[in-house]
C-alpha positions in Angstrom: -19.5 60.6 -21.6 -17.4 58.9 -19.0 -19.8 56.7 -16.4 -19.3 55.7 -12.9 -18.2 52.4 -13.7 -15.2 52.8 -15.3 -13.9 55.2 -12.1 -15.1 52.5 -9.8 -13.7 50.2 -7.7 -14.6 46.6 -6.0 -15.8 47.1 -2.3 -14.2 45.1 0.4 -16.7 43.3 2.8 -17.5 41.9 6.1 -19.3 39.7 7.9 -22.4 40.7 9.8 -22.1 38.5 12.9 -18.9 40.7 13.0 -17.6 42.8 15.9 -16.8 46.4 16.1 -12.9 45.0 16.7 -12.5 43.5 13.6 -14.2 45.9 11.8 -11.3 48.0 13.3 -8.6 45.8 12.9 -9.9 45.3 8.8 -9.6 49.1 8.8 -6.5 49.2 9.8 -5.2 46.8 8.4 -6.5 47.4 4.6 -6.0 51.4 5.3 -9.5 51.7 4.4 -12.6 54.0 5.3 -15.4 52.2 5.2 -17.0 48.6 4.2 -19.6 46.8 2.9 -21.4 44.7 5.4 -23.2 40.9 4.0 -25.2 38.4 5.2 -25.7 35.0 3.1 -23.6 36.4 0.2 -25.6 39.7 -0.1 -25.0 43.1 1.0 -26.9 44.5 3.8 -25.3 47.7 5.0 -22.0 49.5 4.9 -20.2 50.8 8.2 -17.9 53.6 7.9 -14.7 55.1 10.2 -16.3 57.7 11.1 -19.6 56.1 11.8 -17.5 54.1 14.3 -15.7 56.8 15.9 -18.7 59.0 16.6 -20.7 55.7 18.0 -17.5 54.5 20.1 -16.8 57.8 21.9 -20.3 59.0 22.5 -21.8 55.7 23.2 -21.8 55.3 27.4 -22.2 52.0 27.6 -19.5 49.1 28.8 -19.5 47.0 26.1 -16.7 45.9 24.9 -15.2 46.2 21.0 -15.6 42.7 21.1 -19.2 42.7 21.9 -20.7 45.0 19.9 -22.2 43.8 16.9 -21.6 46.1 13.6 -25.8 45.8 13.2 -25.9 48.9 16.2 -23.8 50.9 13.9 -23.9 50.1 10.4 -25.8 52.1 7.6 -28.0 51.5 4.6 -26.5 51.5 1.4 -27.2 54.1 -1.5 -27.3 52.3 -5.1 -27.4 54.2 -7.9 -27.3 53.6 -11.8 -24.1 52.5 -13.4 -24.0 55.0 -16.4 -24.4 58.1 -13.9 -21.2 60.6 -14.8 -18.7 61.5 -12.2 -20.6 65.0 -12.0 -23.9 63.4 -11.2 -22.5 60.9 -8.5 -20.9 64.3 -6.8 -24.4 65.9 -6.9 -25.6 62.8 -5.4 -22.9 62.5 -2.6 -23.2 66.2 -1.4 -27.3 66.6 -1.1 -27.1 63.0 0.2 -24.2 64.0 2.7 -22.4 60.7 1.9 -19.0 59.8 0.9 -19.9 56.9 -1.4 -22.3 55.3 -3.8 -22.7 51.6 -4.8 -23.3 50.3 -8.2 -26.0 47.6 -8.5 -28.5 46.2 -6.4 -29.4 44.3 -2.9 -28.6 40.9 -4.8 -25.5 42.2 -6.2 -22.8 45.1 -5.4 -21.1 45.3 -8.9 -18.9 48.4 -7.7 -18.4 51.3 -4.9 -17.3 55.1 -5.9 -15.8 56.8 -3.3 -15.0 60.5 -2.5 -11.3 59.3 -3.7 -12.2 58.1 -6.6 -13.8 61.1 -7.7 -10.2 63.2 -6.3 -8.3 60.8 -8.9 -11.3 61.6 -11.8 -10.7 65.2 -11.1 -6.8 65.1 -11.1 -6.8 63.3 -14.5 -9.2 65.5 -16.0 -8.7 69.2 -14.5 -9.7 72.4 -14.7 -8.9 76.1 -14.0 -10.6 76.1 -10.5 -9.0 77.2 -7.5 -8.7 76.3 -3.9 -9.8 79.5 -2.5 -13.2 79.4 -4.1 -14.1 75.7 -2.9 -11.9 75.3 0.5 -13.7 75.3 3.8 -12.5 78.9 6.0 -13.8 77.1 9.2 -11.6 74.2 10.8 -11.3 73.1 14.2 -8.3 72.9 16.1 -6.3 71.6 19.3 -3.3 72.5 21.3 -0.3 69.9 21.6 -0.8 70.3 25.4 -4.7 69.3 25.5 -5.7 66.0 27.4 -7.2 63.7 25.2 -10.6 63.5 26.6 -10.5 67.4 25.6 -9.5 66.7 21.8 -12.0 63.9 21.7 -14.8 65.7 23.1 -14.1 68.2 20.8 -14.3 66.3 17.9 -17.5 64.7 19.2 -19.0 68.2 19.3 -18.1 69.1 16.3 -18.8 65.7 15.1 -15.7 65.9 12.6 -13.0 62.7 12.6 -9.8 64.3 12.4 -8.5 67.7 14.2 -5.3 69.9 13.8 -2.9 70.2 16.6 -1.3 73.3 16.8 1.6 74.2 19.0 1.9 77.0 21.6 3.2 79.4 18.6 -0.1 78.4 16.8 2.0 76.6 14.3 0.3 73.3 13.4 2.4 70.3 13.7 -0.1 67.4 13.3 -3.4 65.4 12.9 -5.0 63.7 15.3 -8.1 61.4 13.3 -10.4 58.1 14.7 -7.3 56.0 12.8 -5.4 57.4 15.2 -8.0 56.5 18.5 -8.7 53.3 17.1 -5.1 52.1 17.2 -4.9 53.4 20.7 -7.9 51.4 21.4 -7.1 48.0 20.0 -3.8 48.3 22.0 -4.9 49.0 25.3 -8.1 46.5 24.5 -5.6 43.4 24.2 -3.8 44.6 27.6 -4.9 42.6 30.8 -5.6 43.8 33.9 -4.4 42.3 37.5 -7.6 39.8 37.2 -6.5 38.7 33.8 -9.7 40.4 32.2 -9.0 42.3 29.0 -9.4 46.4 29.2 -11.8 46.8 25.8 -14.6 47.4 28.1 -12.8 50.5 29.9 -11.4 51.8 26.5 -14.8 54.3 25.0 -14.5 55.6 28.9 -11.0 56.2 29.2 -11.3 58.3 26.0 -13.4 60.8 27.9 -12.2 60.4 31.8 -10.5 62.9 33.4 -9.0 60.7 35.3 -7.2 57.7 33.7 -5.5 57.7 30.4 -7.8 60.6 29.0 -6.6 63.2 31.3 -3.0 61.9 31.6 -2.2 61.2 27.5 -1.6 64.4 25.4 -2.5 65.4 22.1 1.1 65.9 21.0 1.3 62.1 22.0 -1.7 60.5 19.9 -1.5 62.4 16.8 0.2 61.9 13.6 3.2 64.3 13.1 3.1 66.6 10.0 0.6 68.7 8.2 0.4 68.6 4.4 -0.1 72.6 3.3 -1.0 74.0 0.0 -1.5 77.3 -1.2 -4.9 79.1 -1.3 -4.4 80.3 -4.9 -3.1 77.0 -6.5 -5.7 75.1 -8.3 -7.9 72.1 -7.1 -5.9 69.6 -9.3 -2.6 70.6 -7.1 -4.7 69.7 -3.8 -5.9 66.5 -5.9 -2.6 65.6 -6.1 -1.2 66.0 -2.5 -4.5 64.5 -1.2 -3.4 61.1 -3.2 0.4 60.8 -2.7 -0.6 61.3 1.0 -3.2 59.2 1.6 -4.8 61.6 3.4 -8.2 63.5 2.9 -7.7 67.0 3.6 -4.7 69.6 3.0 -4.1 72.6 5.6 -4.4 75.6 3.6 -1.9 78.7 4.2 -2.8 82.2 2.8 -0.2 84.8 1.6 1.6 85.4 5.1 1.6 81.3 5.7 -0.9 81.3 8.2 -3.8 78.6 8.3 -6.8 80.0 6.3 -8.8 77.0 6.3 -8.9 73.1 4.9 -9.5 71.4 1.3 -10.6 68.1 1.8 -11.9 65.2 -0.8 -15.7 67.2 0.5 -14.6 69.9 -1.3 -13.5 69.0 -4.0 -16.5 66.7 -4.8 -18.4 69.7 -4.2 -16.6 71.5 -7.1 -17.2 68.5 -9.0 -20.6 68.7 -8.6 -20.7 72.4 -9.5 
């Protein structure tokens, strides 16, 4: 039987003294979704993107990104035996409601297995199952025209980390996810004001004014152009497939007359694992 450790991967880490900007700017940078936090060598916690993005836009204080600490906001980690099968670890990961496991202990992090990982276990080894009896019917939306502290709130609400933005035809045209917010915010948190003072103070409130940037930047200006669609009646291993040539973690699914039925995302599909 195939185990956890031969599907896993090494986790990428960061400092605890850290700051909620470079835990951003890692993020970006790597194109990652979460990491490992360690103090003295050993792992304390893990801190994920959208951990970060439902902290940054509901939290209503003025810090700054680069004065809050990644203790406020990071998680404990969930270890679990190497020689677990992929099945079990999906079990695990939807009672749970996390999207990854670690392999070892508090002295030592030996490997991570993430909700990808299990996508790329499940598109080398698939099956007859099909999107429409795993896909989510229920997705939330935006309109191209929406203000950003509109989308944002919704999200917040809703407490997902990426929405659909449709246009005024209810076609959907993009994606607008925390990646996307936290570019916006390390841009406009390295911009100076007319005292010289850097904005990352302002940044979590413009999100959500509707006065400044919130209410005067649109959706169809923030998000990322292009939905990735699949068919309700293909199987799982075809969403597998576009989820991980796309780098993305969810596919738009269309029914019979091409209209938006609902999502399959990497959720999903570890849930099918698990079943």
């Amino acid at each position: 039987m195939l185990s956890i450790n031969k599907i896993s991967n090494k986790p990428i880490h960061i400092l605890k003294n850290s700051t909620i900007s470079d835990v951003i700017k890692k993020l970006l940078e790597s194109r990652l979704s979460r990491l490992i936090v360690v103090e003295n060598g050993a792992p304390v916690g893990i801190i994920t993107e959208k951990d970060i993005g439902l902290f940054l836009f509901s939290e209503t204080s003025r810090q700054g990104l680069d004065d809050i600490p990644i203790s406020k906001i990071m998680k404990p980690i969930l270890f679990v035996e190497e020689g677990l099968s992929p099945k079990e670890s999906a079990k695990i990961m939807v009672e749970r409601g996390v999207s990854s496991l670690a392999l070892g202990s508090q002295e030592e992090i030996k490997g991570i297995i993430t909700k990808t990982d299990l996508v790329k276990h499940f598109l080398e080894n698939p099956n007859e199952k099909t999107i429409v009896d795993y896909m989510t019917h229920e997705y939330v939306f935006t309109h191209s025209a929406a203000p950003l502290y509109k989308v944002v709130r919704k999200m917040l609400e809703n407490k997902v980390s990426r929405i659909i933005v449709k246009n005024q035809n209810e076609e959907p045209i993009g994606i607008i996810s925390f990646r996307d917010l936290f570019r916006i915010s390390i841009e406009l948190g390295s911009e100076e004001d007319d005292t010289g003072f850097t904005l990352s103070d302002q940044i979590r409130e413009g999100f959500l004014s509707k006065d400044g940037f919130g209410d005067i930047s649109l959706a169809k200006e923030v998000m990322t152009k292009g939905i990735v669609s699949i068919k309700f009646n293909e199987k799982i291993s075809n969403a597998c497939k576009l989820i991980l040539e796309n780098n993305i973690s969810g596919l738009v699914v269309l029914d019979g007359n091409n209209s938006i039925a609902g999502i399959i995302s990497k959720t999903d599909i570890v849930k099918a694992i698990a079943n």
